[in-house]
C-alpha positions in Angstrom: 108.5 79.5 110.9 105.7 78.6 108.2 103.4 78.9 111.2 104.6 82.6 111.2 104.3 82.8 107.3 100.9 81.9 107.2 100.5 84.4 109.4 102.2 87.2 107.4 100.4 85.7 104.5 97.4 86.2 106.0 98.1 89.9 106.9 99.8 90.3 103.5 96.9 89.5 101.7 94.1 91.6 103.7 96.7 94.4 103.5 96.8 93.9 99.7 92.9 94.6 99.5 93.1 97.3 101.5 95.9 98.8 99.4 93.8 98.2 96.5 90.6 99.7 97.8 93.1 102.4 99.2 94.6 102.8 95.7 90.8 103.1 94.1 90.0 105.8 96.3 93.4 108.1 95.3 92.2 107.5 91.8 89.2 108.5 92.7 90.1 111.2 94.4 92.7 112.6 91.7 89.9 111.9 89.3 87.5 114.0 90.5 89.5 116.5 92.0 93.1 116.6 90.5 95.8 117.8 91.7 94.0 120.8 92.8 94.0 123.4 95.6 91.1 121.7 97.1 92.7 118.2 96.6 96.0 119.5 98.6 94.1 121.0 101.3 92.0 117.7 102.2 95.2 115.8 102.2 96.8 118.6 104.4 94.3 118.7 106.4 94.1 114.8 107.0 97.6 114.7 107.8 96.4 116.5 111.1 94.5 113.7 113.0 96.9 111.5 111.2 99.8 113.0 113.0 98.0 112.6 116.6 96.8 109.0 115.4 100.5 107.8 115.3 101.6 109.5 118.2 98.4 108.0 120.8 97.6 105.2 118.6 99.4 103.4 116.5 102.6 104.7 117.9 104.0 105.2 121.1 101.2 104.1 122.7 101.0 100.2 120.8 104.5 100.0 121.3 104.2 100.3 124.8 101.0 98.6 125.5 101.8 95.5 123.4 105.0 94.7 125.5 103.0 95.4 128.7 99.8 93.4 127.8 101.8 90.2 127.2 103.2 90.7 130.1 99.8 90.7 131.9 98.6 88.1 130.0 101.6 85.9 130.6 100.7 86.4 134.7 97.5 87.5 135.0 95.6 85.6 132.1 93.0 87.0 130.0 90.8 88.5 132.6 93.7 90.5 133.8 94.6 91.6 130.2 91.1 92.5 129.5 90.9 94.7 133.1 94.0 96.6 131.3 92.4 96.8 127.7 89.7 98.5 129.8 91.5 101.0 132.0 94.1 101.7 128.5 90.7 102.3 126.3 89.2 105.0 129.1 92.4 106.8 129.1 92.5 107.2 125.3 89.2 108.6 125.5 89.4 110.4 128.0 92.8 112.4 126.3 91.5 111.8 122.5 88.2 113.2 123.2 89.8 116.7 125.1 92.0 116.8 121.9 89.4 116.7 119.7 87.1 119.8 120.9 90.4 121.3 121.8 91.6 120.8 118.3 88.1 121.8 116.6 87.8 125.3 118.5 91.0 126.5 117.8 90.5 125.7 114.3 87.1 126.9 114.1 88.1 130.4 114.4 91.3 130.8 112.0 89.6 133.3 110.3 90.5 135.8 113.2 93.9 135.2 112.1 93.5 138.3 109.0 95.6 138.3 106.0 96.4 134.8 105.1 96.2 132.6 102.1 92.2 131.6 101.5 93.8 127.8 101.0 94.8 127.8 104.8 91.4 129.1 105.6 90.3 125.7 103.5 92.6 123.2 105.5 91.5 125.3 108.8 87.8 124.2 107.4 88.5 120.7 106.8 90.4 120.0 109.9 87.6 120.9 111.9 85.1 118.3 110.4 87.8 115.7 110.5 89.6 115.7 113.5 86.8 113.5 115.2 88.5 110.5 113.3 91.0 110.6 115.7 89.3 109.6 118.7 87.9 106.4 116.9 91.3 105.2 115.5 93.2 105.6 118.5 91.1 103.3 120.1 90.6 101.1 117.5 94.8 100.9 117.6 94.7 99.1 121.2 91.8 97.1 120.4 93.6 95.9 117.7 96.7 95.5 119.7 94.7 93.3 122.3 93.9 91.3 119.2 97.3 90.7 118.1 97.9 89.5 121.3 95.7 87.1 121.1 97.2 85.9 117.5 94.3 87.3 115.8 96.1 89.2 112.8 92.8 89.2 110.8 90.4 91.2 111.9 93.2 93.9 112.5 94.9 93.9 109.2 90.8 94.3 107.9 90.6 97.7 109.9 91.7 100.1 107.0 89.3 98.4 104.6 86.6 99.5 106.2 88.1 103.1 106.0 89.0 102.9 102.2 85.4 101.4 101.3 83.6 103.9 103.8 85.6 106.7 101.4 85.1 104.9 98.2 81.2 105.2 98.7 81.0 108.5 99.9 82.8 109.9 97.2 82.1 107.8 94.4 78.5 107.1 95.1 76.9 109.5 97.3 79.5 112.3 96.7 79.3 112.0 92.7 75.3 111.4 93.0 74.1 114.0 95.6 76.5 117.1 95.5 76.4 119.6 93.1 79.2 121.4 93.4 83.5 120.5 94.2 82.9 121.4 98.0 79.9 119.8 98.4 81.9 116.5 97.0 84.6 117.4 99.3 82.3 117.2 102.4 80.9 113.7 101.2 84.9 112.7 101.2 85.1 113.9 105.1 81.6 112.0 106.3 83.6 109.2 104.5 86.5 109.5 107.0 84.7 109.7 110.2 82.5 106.6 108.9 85.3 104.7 108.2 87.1 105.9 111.6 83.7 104.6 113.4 84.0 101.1 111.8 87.6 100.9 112.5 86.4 101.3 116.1 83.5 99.4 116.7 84.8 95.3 114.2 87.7 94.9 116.7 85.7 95.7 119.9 83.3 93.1 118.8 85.5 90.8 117.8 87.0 91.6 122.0 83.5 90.7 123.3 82.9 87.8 121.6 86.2 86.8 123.1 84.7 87.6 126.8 86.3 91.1 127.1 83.5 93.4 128.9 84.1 97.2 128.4 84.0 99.2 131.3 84.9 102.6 132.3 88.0 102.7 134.3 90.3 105.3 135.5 92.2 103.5 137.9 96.3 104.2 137.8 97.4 100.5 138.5 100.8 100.1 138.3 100.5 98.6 134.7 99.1 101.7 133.2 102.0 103.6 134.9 104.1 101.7 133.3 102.6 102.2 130.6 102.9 106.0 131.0 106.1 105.8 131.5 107.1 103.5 128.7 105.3 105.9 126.5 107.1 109.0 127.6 110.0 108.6 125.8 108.5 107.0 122.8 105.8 109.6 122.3 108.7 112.1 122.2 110.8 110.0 119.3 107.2 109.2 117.6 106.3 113.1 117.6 109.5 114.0 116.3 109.3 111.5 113.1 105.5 112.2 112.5 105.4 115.9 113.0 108.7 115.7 110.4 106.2 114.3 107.9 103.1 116.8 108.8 106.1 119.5 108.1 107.4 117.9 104.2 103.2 118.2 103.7 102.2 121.4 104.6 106.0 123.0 103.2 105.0 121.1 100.5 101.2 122.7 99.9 103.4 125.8 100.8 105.4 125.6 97.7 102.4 125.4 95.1 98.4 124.2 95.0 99.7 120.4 93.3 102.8 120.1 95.5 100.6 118.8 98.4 98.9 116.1 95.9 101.5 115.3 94.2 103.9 114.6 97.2 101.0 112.8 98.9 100.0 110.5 95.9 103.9 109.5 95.1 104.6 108.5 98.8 101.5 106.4 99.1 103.0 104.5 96.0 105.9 104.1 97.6 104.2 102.8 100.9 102.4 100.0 98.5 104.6 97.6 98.9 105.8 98.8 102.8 102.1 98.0 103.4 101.7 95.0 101.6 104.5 93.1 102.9 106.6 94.8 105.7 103.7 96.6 108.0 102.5 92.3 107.6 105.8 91.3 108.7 106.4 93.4 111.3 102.5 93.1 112.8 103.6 89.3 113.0 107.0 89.3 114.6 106.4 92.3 117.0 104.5 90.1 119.9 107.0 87.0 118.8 110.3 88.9 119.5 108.3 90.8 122.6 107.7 87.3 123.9 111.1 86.0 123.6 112.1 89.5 125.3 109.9 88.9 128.1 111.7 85.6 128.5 115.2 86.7 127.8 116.0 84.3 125.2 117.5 86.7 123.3 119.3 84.5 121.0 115.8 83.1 119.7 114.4 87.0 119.2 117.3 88.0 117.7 116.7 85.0 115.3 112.9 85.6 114.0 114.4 89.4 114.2 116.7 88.6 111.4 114.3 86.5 109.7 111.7 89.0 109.7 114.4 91.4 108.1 115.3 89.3 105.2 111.4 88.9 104.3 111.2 92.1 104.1 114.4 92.7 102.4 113.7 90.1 99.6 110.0 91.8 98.7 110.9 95.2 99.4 114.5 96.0 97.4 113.2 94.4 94.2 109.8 96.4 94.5 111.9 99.9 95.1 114.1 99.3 91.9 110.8 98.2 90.0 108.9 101.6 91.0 112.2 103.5 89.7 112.6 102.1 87.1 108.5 102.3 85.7 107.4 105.6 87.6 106.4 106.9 84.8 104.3 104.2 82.8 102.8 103.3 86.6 101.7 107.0 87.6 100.5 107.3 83.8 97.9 104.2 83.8 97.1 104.6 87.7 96.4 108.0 87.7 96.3 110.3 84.8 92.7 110.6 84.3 90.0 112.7 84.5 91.5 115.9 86.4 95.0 114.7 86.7 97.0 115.2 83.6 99.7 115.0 81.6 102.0 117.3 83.0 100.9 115.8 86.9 102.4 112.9 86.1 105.1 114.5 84.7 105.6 116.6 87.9 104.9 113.1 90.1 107.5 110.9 88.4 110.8 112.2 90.0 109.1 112.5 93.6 108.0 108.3 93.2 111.8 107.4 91.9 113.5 109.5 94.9 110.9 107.9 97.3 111.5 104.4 95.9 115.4 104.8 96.9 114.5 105.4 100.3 112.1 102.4 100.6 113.8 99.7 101.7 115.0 101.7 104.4 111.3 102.8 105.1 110.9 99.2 105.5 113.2 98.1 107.8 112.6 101.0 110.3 109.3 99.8 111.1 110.6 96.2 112.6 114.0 97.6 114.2 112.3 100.3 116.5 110.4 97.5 117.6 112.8 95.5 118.4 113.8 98.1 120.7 110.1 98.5 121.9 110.6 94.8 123.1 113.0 95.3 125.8 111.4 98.6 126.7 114.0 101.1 125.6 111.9 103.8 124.0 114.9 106.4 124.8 117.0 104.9 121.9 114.8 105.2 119.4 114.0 109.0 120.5 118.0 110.2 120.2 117.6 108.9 116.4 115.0 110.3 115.7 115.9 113.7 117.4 119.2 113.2 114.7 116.7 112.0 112.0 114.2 115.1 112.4 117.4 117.1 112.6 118.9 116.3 108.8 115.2 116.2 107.5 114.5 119.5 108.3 117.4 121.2 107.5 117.5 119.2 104.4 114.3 120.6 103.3 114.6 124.1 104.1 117.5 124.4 102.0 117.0 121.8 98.7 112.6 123.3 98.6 114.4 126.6 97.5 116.1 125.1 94.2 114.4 121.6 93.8 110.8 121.9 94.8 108.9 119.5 96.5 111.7 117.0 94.7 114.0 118.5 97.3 111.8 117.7 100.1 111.7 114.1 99.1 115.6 114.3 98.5 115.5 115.2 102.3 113.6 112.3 104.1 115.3 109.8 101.8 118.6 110.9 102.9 117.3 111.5 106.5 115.6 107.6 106.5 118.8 105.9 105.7 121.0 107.8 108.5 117.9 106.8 110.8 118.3 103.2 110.1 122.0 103.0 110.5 122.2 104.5 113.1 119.2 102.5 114.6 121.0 99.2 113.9 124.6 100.2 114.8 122.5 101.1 118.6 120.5 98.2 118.7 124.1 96.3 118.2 125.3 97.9 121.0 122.9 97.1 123.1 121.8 93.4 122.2 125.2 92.2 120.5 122.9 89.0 119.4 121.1 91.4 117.4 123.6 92.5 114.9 123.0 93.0 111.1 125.9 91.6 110.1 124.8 87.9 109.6 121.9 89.2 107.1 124.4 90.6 104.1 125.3 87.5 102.4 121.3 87.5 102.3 121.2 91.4 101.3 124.5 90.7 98.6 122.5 87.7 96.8 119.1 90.2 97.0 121.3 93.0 95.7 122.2 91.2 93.0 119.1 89.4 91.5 117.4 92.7 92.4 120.7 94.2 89.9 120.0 91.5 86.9 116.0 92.1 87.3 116.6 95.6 87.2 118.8 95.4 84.0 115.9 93.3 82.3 113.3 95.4 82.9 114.8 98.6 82.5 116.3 97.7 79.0 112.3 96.3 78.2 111.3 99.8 79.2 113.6 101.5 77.1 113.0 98.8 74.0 109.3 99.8 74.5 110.3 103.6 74.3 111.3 103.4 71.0 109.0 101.0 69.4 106.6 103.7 68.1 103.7 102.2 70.7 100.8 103.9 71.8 100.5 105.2 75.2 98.2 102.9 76.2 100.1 100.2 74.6 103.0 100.9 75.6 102.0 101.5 79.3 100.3 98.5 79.5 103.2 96.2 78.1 105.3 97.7 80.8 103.1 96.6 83.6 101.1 93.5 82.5 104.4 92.1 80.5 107.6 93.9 81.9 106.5 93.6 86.0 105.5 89.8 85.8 108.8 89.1 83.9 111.0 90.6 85.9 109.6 88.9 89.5 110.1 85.7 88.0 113.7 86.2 87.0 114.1 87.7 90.4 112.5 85.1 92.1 114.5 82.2 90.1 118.1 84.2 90.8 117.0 84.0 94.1 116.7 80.7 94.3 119.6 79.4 92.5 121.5 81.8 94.7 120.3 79.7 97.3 119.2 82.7 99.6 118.6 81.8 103.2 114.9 80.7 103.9 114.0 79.1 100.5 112.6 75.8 102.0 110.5 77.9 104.1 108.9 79.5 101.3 108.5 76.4 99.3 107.2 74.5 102.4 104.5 77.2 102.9 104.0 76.9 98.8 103.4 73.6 99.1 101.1 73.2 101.6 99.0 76.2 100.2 98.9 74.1 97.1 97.9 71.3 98.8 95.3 73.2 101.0 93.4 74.1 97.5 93.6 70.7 95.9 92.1 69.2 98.6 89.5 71.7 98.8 88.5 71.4 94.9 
């Protein structure tokens, strides 16, 4: 287990860069452009190859090619894994590139479509120069598959850093330096994305030939690639219904007013923070592990480092949800509210970041669980859940957008998250009784609690701070820099004298990552 921990550490820690860079560039972004119609209509617009991106790359198709590959690798070796990376990678290019001149004509000539909002005319616009970045990331997604694999969790948990700094230096250098006007900063933002698409593409494939994998262009339908196909089937059905849930909460959102679309945008990629920094890493490292164990039906070993992998994310993730609740306002405030972005954004932004943080740890265990369905092929499941997830999200947010706003459209994908992970563990029960949550809640009743006492500590701090007759800047900064630290190490101490299931592990990998850099120094 601390073998997998380094792992995860590993990931974690490249994932917190790119979190940070990916933070920088939405503060650059709301900086420069606020939360403006032009802001909104990028980030609608975006959502677009986005969408497709999770449905052919990092979705159905990783779920089903990760499985599959081990499989080949386990019989066939790494030249027969690399002759599938090769006829998996024409495929996607072959479909990805159709999409993309599909997808850029049709948008190109929106104007034909009279009468409409100028702002749709701008998202038709900016779709049209981005949807190229969905070629590169879908095949970046199975390269970086391949890679995991391989146990190489580096160079793939380094893939959105390229993306963040390719849109950090566009915007804030050449953007800021060479454009004279809000659209000519805009279109510094987009080259940004397909830069950072191209990169995404191109580190993992070299990585794969320094490895000995040889590209070549290969159509051939073996009967891996079928299955393939036909594991996908399903899965691209249940991912389409999830992501195209999400495209919908954006573009009702930009619907509903020019800031909606920013704001909504800004507060979820808060809330992802944390997913990203610790659960995406978790999951990443336990996928191919539990897959493995699937492929040799030892069930009671996947169901094992399939609990384990819960708890982690459990123990980060709860605590971080009650901590974004509980200092929205303070975080949104010192993050964000410069330049453009004012006052009464982060007013407006605050509710949205507390209703997404309810829903997070639920956000986070989804992630892992549909996986663990992934592993012994059953991409139906996963599909019926999320037909019943799509189902309450929607009507959800048709009727709470007319009297809440976008807060109701929030309000509707928290609520529609948690019935999706119920109902996702009470089937993957059913169908692998080794797999059952219930051993994990003396776990979740000790987190619950520490999470309840840290909670209490910092939220009475907060409060304290309210009325002290501080500064903003003061006071905001006491919250975070004093407040946050606090609270994680009365967490982590309750935790501990709680006795919560895994300590040693952490201490163990503590320990030798203390010893690691004495011995270096």
């Amino acid at each position: 287990m601390s073998k997998k921990l380094k792992s995860i550490g590993v990931v974690s820690l490249l994932t917190v860069v790119s979190r940070v860079l990916g933070l920088m560039r939405d503060q650059l972004g709301a900086a420069i452009f606020g939360a403006s119609m032009l802001n909104s209509a990028f980030l609608t617009a975006f959502r677009l190859p986005n969408l497709f991106r999770r449905l052919l790359g990092e979705g159905s198709l990783t779920a089903a090619f990760l499985p599959t590959l081990q499989e080949e690798l386990h019989e066939g070796g790494q030249p027969g894994a690399f002759a599938l990376l090769n006829k998996v990678v024409s495929w996607l290019a072959v479909v990805t590139g159709g999409l993309v001149v599909l997808a850029m004509l049709l948008f190109s000539q929106s104007r034909r479509l009279t009468g409409q909002d100028e702002k749709w005319y701008l998202v038709a616009d900016l779709t049209v120069i981005l949807f190229p970045y969905l070629a590169f990331v879908c095949i970046a997604a199975a390269l970086n598959a391949t890679l995991n694999v391989f146990s190489r969790f580096t160079e793939p948990a380094l893939s959105p850093i390229w993306l963040n700094l390719s849109m950090i230096a566009t915007l804030g250098g050449a953007g800021l330096h060479f454009a004279s006007t809000p659209m000519g900063e805009m279109h510094w933002l987009c080259a940004g994305v397909l830069l950072g698409g191209f990169l995404q593409m191109t580190v993992p494939a070299v990585v794969l030939v320094r490895e000995g994998w040889r590209p070549r262009f290969d159509l051939a339908l073996s009967p891996r690639v079928r299955e393939i196909a036909r594991l996908m089937t399903p899965g691209f059905l249940g991912t389409a219904i999830y992501q195209v849930n999400i495209y919908v909460a954006g573009v009702l959102a930009y619907a509903i007013s020019d800031s909606a679309g920013t704001l909504l945008f800004y507060a979820n990629r808060l809330m992802e923070l944390p997913i990203g920094v610790f659960a995406i890493a978790v999951s990443t490292v336990v996928y191919p592990l539990i897959a493995r164990h699937a492929v040799e039906r030892k069930f009671t070993a996947m169901a094992d480092d399939y609990r384990k992998g819960i708890r982690l994310i459990l123990v980060i993730n709860v605590p971080a949800a009650a901590g974004l609740a509980l200092l929205s306002e303070p975080i949104i405030r010192v993050l964000f509210q410069h330049g453009q972005f004012l006052a009464a954004d982060t007013a407006a932004m605050a509710p949205l970041l507390m209703l997404f943080a309810v829903g997070m740890p639920f956000f986070s265990m989804v992630n892992l669980t549909v996986r663990a369905f992934y592993s012994v092929k059953d991409t139906t499941t996963p599909v019926r859940v999320a037909l019943a997830d799509f189902v309450v999200n929607l009507t959800l947010s048709l009727s709470l957008m007319r009297w809440l706003g976008a807060a109701g459209l929030v309000l509707a994908s928290t609520t529609a998250i948690i019935v999706q992970t119920l109902l996702l563990n009470r089937a993957l029960a059913r169908k692998l009784p080794e797999m059952r949550f219930a051993p994990l809640w003396p776990a979740v009743g000790k987190v619950v609690l520490a999470t309840l006492a840290m909670g209490l500590l910092v939220g009475g701090g907060w409060h304290w701070l309210q009325g002290a007759g501080l500064g903003h800047r003061l006071r905001d900064g006491l919250a975070l820099a004093g407040l946050i630290p606090l609270g994680v190490v009365v967490y982590a101490a309750l935790l501990w004298l709680l006795k919560i299931e895994g300590r040693e592990e952490f201490a163990e990998l503590a320990g030798r990552l203390v010893g690691r850099k004495q011995t270096s120094a």
